[in-house]
N, C-alpha and C positions, 0 to 999 in steps of 0.2 A: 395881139398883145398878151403876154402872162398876167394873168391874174392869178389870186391869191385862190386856191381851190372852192369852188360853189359846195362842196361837201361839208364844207367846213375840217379837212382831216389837217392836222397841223402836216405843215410841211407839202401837201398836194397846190397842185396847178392847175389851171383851166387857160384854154387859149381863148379871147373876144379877139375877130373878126375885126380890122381898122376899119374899113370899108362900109361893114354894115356894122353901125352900135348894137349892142343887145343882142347878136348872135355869136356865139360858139359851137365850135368842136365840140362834135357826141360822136358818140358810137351806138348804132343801133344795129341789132342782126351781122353784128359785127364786122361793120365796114362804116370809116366815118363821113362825118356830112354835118355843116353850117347849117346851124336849126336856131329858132329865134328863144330867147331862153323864158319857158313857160314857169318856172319857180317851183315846179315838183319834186320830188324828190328826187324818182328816180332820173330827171334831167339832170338834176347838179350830177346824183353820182357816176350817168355819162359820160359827163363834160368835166370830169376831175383827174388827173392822171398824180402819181407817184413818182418820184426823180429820183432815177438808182444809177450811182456811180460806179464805172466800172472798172478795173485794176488800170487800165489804161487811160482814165481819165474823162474816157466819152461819159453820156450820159443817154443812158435807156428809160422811156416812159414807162408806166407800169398802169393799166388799169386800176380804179379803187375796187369798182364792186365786181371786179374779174380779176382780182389778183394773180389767178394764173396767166394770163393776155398779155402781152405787150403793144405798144405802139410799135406796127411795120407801113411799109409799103409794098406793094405787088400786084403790077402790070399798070402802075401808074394809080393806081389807087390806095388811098391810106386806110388800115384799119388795124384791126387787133387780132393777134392774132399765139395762140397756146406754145408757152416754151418751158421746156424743163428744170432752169436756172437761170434766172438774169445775166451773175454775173460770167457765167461760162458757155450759155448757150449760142452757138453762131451758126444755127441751122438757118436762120432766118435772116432775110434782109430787114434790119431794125433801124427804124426814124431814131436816128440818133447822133447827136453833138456832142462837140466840142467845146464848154464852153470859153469866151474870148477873157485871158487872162490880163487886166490894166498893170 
């Protein structure tokens, strides 16, 4: 489920876990992983990501306290991972949507 970012950064996200209540999406050592949320700091700014739109309409994750990072995939695992431009970088396979338009 999207929540409204643990960072408190306006406009950032956090994903909870349907399944388990009270776990999120983090990134640690930079590959991420469903951890139970401890309320520390640096967990929210783990478990918070950036929504950057791109000329095409998808939508790229952005780490908060890795601004360089994005949300990727690779060899079946999610994490973060250093790109040179959001909006123009396609070095990398990026976890990223479309959102559905009503």
């Amino acid at each position: 489920i999207a929540r409204t970012g643990l960072d408190g950064t306006p406009g950032s996200i956090s994903f909870e876990s349907v399944n388990f209540p009270g776990y999120y999406l983090r990134h640690a050592g930079y590959t991420c992983q469903l951890n139970k949320k401890d309320g520390s700091n640096l967990f929210n700014l783990d478990a918070s990501f950036n929504q950057i739109t791109t000329p095409d309409d998808s939508i790229k994750l952005q780490s908060v306290n890795f601004p360089d990072y994005l949300l990727t995939h690779d060899n079946q695992r999610v994490r973060i991972s250093r790109f040179n431009n959001a909006l123009t970088d396609n070095s990398l396979t990026y976890a990223q949507w479309r959102p559905t338009k009503k």
